[in-house]
C-alpha positions, 0 to 999 in steps of 0.5 A, spaced: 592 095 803 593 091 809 600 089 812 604 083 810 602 078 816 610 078 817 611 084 818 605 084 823 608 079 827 615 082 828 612 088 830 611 089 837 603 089 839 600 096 841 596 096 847 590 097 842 590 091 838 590 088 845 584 091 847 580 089 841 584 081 841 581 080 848 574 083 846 574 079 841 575 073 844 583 071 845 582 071 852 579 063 851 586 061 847 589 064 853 586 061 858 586 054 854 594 055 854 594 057 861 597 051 864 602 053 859 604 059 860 602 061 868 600 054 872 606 049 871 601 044 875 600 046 883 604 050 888 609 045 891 610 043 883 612 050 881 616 051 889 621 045 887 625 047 881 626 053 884 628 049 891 632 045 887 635 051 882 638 055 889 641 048 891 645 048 884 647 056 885 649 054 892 653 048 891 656 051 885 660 057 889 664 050 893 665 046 886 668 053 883 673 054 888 676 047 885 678 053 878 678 059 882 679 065 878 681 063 872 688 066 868 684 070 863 679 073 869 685 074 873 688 078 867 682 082 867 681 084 874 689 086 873 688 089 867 681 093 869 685 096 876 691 099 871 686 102 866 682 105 872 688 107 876 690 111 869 694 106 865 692 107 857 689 101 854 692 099 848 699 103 850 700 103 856 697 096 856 698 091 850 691 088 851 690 081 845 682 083 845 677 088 843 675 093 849 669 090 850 673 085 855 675 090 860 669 094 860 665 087 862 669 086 868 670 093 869 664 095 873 666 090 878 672 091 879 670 098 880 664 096 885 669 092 889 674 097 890 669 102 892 666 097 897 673 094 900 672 088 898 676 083 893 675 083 886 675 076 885 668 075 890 665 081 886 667 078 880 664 071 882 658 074 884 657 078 878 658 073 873 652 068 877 648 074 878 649 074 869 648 067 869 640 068 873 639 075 870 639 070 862 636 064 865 630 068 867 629 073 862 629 067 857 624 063 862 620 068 862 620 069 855 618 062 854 612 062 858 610 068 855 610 064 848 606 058 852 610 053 848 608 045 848 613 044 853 612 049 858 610 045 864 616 040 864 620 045 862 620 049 868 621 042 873 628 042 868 629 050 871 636 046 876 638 043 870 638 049 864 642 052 871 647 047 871 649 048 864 651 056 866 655 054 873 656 047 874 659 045 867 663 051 864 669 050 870 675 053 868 671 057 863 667 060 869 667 067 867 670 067 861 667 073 855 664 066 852 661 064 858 657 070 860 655 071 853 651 065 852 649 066 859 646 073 856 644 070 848 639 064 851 633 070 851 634 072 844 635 064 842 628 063 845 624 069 842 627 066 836 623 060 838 617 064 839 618 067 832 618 060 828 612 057 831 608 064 835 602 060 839 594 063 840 595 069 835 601 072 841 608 076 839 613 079 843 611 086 846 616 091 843 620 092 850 621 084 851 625 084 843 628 090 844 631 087 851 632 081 849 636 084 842 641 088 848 642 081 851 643 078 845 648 083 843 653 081 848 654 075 844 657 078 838 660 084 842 665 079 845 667 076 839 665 078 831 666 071 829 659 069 834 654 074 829 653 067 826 650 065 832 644 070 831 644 070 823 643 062 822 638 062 828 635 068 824 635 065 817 632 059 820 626 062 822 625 066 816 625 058 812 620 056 817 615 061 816 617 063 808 618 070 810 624 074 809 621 080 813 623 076 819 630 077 818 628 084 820 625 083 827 626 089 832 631 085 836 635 084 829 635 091 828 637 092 836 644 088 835 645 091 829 645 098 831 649 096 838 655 093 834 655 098 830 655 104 836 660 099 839 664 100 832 664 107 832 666 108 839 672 103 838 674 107 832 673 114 837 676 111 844 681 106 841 683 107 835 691 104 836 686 097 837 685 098 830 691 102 827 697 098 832 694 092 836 690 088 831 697 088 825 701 085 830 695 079 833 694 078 825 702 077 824 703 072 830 697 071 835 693 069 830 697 065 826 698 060 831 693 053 831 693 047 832 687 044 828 689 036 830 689 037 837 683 041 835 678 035 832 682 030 837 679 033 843 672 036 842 670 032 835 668 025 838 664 027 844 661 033 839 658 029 835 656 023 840 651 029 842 649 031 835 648 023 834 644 023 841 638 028 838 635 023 833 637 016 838 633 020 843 627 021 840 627 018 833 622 020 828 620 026 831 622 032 828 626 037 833 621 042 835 623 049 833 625 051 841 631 045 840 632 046 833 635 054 834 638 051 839 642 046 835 643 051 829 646 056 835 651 051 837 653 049 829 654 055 828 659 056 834 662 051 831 666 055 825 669 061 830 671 054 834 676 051 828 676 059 825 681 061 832 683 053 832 687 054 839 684 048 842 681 052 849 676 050 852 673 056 853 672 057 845 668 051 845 663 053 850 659 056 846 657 050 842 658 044 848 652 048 853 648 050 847 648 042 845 647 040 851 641 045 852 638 043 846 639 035 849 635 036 855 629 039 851 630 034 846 628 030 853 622 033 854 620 035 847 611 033 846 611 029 841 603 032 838 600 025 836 601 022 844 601 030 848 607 027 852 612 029 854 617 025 851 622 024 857 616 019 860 617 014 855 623 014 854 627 008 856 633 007 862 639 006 858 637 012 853 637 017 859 644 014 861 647 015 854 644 023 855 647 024 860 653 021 859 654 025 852 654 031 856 659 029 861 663 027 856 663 034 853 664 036 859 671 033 860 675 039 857 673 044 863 675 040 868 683 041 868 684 046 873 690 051 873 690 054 879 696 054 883 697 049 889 696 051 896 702 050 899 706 053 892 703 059 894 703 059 901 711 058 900 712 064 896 707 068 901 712 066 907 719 068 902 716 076 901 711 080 902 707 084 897 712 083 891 712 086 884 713 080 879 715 079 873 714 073 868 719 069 864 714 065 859 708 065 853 702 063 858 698 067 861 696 061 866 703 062 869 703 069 871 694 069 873 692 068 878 699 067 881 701 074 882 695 076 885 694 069 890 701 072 893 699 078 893 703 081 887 704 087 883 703 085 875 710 090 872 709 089 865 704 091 859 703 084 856 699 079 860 705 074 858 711 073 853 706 070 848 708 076 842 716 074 843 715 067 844 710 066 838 715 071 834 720 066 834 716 060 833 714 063 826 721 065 825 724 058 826 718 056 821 720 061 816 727 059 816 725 051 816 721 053 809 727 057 807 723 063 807 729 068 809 725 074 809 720 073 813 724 069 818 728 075 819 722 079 819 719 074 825 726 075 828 726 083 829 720 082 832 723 077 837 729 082 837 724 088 839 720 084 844 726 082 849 730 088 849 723 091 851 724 087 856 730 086 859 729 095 859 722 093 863 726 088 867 732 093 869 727 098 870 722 095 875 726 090 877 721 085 880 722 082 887 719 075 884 720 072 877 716 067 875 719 062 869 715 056 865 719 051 865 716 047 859 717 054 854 724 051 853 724 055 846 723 061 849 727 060 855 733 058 850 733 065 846 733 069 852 738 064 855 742 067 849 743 074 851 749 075 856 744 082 859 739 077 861 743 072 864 747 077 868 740 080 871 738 073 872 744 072 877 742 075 882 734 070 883 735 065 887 729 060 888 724 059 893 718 055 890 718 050 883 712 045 881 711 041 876 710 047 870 714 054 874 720 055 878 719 062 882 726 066 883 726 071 889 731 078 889 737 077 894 735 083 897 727 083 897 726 077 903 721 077 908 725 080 913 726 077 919 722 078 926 726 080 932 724 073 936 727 069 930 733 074 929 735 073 937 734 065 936 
């Protein structure tokens, strides 16, 4: 009974098979791809990409400085350096997200700790060295499959490059960022499934590698397991089996969540049994779907417009098309958290346009050409400004200015700092660009604030219940805090300016008005006013205590 050629397909090839593939005359196939999956044309053709690819690495880490370390990022290193010194995840701090964030950055924070160096230029190097490590893999992966598009896809190397660390911005190093940095392999061993070339399949080391670097995607958030499965099913259609959903890689990812799982529920279960309550009632709850289609709809679906304006009549290859689907399906997790960040929308942005740079270079099969070289001027221009307007949503920058900053670090040394509003971006990176100690367990006061959001809605709808059971919550939150303020007492507090419902709740307490007496302010910019203690000032010298 012979095996389903499924089956045969999802299995990697012993080294037995092989033997008798090139005894028997496969190595003439492999020699006529050659070109494809070796030569990529002459030494100086195969040396430019990579000159070019180094000069994107290296004029990145300048463009990046424009976004520093990102408020979530900074958040993290924060958080990492608590639970490393022994602070309790998910009690000692209330972490919005799923352990799988900490443990991403920790070993970073811990390698830059043992070598004395800064975090956040550990962090940064790590993150470009994610963006190489999955860049990489995925290359090789298309050169072992020896698809069409090999030798003009290598010359695209800088570009592909830029997608991961000149377009991402102020999602740079964001949970999303290095997933989709990690999932390209798996995306093209997905490609590699749909349309397998001279009789090869994927040896069992390179599905389950490209398995464990795919699952990260779905490690950072659940919701992006639909960016495996739709690819997946895809496959399935396009070679009528239902045996290509059980490939090893699938099996792979699989069985690492499922550990993942399994080691949350054992480490952490006050995630599950504490946390995720609380995130489901307030955090959650919370979106903005018009800002939503407003910002990203437009540009998104130019892009989409632009794979059939590129080339019309030519079916997508299926190296585009898993592309394209990886990027829709990222599309629901998107309007699902319906908050409207940047960094939620990276997933779908950079694989669309990654899927319009090989949709540049598709060969169509009746002329053997790439289908760049045919193209006209204005259609290039249009590629090219479609990904730039997808781009515009990772330009803003919250990093603080630098006179702002030098201000504050001229008014006290080493402060412990306290944050008065909802946005993480008001406290991170601020606090550790001066030099700070972070005091609270939450990474800002967004439970207290989005508490009484809900509890004025709730009240507006005339549902008196749950407008009082939201005002508990508020309640709870800012005696928790006043006690965390009292105890601590922070040399600097740091107040959002434009969060004037939570300001105005908080206003209201006398016990909070009496502690705040005792600030004045030594900075503001245009979103925060930053108060020092009377008695924490940078002391005086001698010279300036003698003029």
């Amino acid at each position: 009974m012979h095996p389903h050629p499924a089956r045969q397909l999802c299995r990697a090839s012993p080294l037995g098979v092989r033997r008798r593939t090139e005894r028997s005359g496969m190595s003439a196939i492999e020699n006529q791809s050659l070109s494809h999956t070796r030569g990529f044309g002459g030494q100086a053709e195969r040396l430019w990409p990579l000159v070019l690819a180094a000069i994107v690495l290296a004029a990145a880490v300048p463009w990046q400085m424009r976004w520093g370390v990102i408020p979530d990022t900074s958040w993290a290193i924060t958080m990492s350096e608590r639970v490393l010194a022994g602070s309790r995840l998910y009690i000692d701090l209330f972490e919005v997200n799923p352990p799988f964030t900490p443990w991403m950055f920790m070993p970073a924070v811990a390698l830059a700790h043992a070598l004395g160096i800064s975090p956040e230029v550990v962090i940064h190097f790590y993150v470009y060295a994610i963006c190489l490590l999955g860049l990489g893999f995925a290359a090789r992966i298309a050169r072992l499959a020896g698809f069409a598009e090999n030798h003009v896809l290598f010359s695209m190397l800088p570009l592909f490059l830029a997608l991961l660390v000149i377009l991402p911005g102020n999602a740079f190093s964001e949970r999303e960022h290095l997933g989709v940095a990690l999932f390209l392999p798996s995306l093209v061993l997905a490609a590699w499934r749909a349309a397998p070339t001279g009789g090869r399949t994927p040896s069992l080391p390179i599905a389950v590698l490209a398995g464990l670097s795919g699952s990260v995607m779905v490690l950072v958030k659940p919701y992006y397991a639909l960016m495996v499965l739709v690819p997946a099913l895809y496959v399935a259609w396009r070679r009528r089996s239902i045996w290509l959903l059980f490939c090893i890689e699938y099996w792979v990812i699989g069985l690492v969540c499922v550990a993942y799982l399994a080691a949350v529920l054992y480490f952490y279960p006050e995630f599950l049994n504490a946390i995720y309550p609380v995130l489901a009632d307030t955090y959650m709850r919370l979106g903005v779907a018009q800002a939503l289609l407003v910002k990203y709809a437009p540009a998104y679906l130019i892009a989409v417009y632009m794979l059939r304006l590129l080339r019309p009549g030519l079916a997508l290859s299926p190296l585009i098309m898993v592309f394209v689907l990886a990027s829709l399906a990222a599309t629901v997790p998107l309007v699902y958290q319906a908050k409207a960040w940047p960094y939620h929308a990276f997933p779908a942005i950079c694989l669309m346009a990654g899927a319009l740079l090989l949709r540049a270079i598709q060969i169509d099969p009746a002329k053997q050409s790439p289908s760049g070289t045919g193209m006209r001027s204005a259609r290039m221009l249009l590629l090219a400004a479609a990904i730039l307007a997808n781009a515009v949503p990772f330009w803003p920058s919250q990093k603080p200015g630098a006179d702002f900053v030098a201000t504050i670090k001229a008014a006290v040394d080493h402060p412990t700092v306290a944050l008065i509003g909802s946005d993480i971006a008001a406290g991170h990176p601020l606090t550790r660009m001066v030099g700070g100690s972070w005091i609270s367990s939450y990474c800002s006061d967004w439970l207290g604030a989005f508490a009484i959001y809900f509890a004025k809605v709730e009240a507006q709808s005339s549902n008196q219940t749950a407008a009082e059971h939201y005002k508990q919550i508020t309640d709870r939150y800012i005696d928790a805090k006043l006690a965390e303020l009292e105890t601590n007492q922070p040399s600097l507090v740091i107040v959002q300016k434009p969060d004037i419902l939570w300001l105005t709740e908080l206003s209201g307490r006398q016990d909070f008005v009496r502690f705040m007496q005792g600030y004045r302010q030594i900075a503001e910019d245009d979103t925060l006013r930053v108060l020092l203690r009377e008695d924490a000032s940078r002391p005086s010298s001698p010279a300036a205590a003698s003029d």
